[in-house]
C-alpha positions as CSV (number, residue, x, y, z in Angstrom):
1,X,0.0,0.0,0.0
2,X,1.1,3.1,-0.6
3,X,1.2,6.6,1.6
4,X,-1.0,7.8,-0.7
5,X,-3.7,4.9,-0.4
6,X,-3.3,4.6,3.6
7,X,-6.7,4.5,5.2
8,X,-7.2,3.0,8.8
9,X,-7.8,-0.3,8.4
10,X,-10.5,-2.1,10.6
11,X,-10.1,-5.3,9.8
12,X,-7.5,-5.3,11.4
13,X,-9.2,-4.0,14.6
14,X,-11.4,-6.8,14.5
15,X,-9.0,-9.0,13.7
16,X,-6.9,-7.8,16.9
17,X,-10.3,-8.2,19.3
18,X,-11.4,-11.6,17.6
19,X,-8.0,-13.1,19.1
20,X,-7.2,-10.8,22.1
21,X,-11.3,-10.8,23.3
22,X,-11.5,-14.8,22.6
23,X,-14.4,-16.8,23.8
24,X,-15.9,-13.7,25.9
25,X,-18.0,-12.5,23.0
26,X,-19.9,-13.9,21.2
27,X,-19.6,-12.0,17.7
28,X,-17.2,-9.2,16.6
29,X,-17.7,-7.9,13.0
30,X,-17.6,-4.9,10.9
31,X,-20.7,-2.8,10.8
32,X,-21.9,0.1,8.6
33,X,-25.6,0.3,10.3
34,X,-25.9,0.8,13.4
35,X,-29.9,0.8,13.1
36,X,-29.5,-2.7,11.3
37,X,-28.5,-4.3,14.9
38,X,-31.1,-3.4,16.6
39,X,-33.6,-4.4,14.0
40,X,-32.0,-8.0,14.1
41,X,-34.4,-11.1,14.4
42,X,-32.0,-12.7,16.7
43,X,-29.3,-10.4,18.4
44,X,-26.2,-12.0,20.2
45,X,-24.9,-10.9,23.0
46,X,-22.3,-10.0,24.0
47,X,-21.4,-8.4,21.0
48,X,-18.3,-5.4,19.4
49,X,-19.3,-4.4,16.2
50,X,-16.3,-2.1,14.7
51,X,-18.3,0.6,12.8
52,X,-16.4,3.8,10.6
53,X,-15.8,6.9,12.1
54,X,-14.3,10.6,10.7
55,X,-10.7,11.5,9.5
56,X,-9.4,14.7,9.8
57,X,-6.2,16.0,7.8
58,X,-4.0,18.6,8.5
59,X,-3.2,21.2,5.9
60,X,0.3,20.6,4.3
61,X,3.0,22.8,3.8
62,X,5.1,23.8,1.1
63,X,7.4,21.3,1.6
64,X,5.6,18.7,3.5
65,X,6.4,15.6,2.2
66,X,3.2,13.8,4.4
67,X,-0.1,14.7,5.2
68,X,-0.9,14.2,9.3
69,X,-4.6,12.6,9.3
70,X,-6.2,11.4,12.3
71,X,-8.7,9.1,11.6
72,X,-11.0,7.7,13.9
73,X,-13.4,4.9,14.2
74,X,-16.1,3.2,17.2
75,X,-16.8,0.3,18.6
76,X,-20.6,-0.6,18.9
77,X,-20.8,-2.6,22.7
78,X,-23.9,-4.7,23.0
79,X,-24.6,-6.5,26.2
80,X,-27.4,-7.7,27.8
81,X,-29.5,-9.1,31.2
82,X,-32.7,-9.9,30.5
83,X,-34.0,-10.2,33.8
84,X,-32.6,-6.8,34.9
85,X,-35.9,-3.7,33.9
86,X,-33.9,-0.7,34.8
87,X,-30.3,-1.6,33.7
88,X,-28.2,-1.3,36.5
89,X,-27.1,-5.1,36.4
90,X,-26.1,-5.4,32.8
91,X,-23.4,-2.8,33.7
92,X,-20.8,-5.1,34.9
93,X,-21.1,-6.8,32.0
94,X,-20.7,-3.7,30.1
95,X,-17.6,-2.7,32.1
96,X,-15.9,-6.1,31.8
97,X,-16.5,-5.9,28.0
98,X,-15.3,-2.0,27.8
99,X,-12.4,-2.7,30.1
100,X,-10.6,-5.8,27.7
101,X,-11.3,-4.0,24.9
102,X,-9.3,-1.3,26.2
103,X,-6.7,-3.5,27.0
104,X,-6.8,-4.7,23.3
105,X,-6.5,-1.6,21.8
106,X,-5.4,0.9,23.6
107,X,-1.4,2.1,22.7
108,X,-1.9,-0.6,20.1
109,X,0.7,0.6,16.9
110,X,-1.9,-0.6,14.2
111,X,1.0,0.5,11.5
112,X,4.7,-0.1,12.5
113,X,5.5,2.5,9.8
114,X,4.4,5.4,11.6
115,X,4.6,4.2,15.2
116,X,1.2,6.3,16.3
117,X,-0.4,4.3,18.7
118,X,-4.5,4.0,19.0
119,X,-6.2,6.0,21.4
120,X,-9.7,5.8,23.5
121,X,-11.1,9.5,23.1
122,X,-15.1,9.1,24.8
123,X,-17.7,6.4,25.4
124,X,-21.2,6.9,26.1
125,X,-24.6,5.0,26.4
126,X,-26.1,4.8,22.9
127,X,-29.6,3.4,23.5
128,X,-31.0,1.2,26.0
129,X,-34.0,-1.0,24.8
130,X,-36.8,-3.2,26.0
131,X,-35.3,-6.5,26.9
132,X,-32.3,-5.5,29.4
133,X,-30.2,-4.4,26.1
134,X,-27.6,-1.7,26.8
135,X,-25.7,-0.4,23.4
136,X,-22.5,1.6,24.1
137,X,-19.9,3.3,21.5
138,X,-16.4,4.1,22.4
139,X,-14.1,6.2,20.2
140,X,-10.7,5.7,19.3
141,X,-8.6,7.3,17.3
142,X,-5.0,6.9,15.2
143,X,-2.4,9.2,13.6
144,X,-1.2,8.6,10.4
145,X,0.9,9.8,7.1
146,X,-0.4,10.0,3.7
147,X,2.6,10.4,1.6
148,X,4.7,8.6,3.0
């Protein structure tokens, strides 16, 4: 790939929380609708759904030989207890599942070229539904070179 071509590349985030999050989820997989989850016949929990997020370039100079962009992108957490009507027990699960995600990604170097590491920027509650259902996003965010 070239500098010129360099986008953030989320299968590779998946790939990295498919083998660092194991057998504690029960699906991890790239998502471009967020409404298409909740819509779902049958939705499995818990789940990380790595969805697309905003990039952001800096202006070059004359004689910049590489574009700075930092490009960012979510994770979609979906956890559930079904018994629990006002949510406060599904958030251990939530906190277990947000807590080894960080683990996985954060200070990750996604691109050994550059040597930016990934960054958590915010979280917050994204719906909670019927059911005991709690979705959460959580933003990260990586520094790269186009040019290069």
């Amino acid at each position: 790939m070239s500098g010129l071509d360099h986008v953030i590349d989320l299968e590779a985030v998946r790939q990295r929380l498919v083998a660092d999050l194991g057998q504690s989820v029960r699906k991890v997989e790239l998502l471009a609708d967020i409404e298409a989850v909740m819509q779902a016949r049958v939705i499995m929990v818990p789940a990380v759904y790595v969805v697309p997020g905003t990039e952001r370039a800096q202006e070059m100079g004359s004689i910049a030989l590489a574009q700075r962009v930092r490009a960012s992108f979510g994770l979609l957490l979906l956890v559930r207890n079904a018994g629990d009507t006002q949510g406060g027990a599904v958030l251990g699960g939530l906190r277990d599942l947000r807590s080894a995600c960080l683990r996985s990604l954060q200070g990750w170097v996604m691109d050994e070229a550059t040597g930016e590491p990934v960054a958590h920027q915010d979280g917050r509650v994204l719906r909670m539904a019927p059911g005991g259902y709690v979705m959460w996003v959580d933003a990260y965010a990586v520094t790269h070179y186009r040019g290069l």
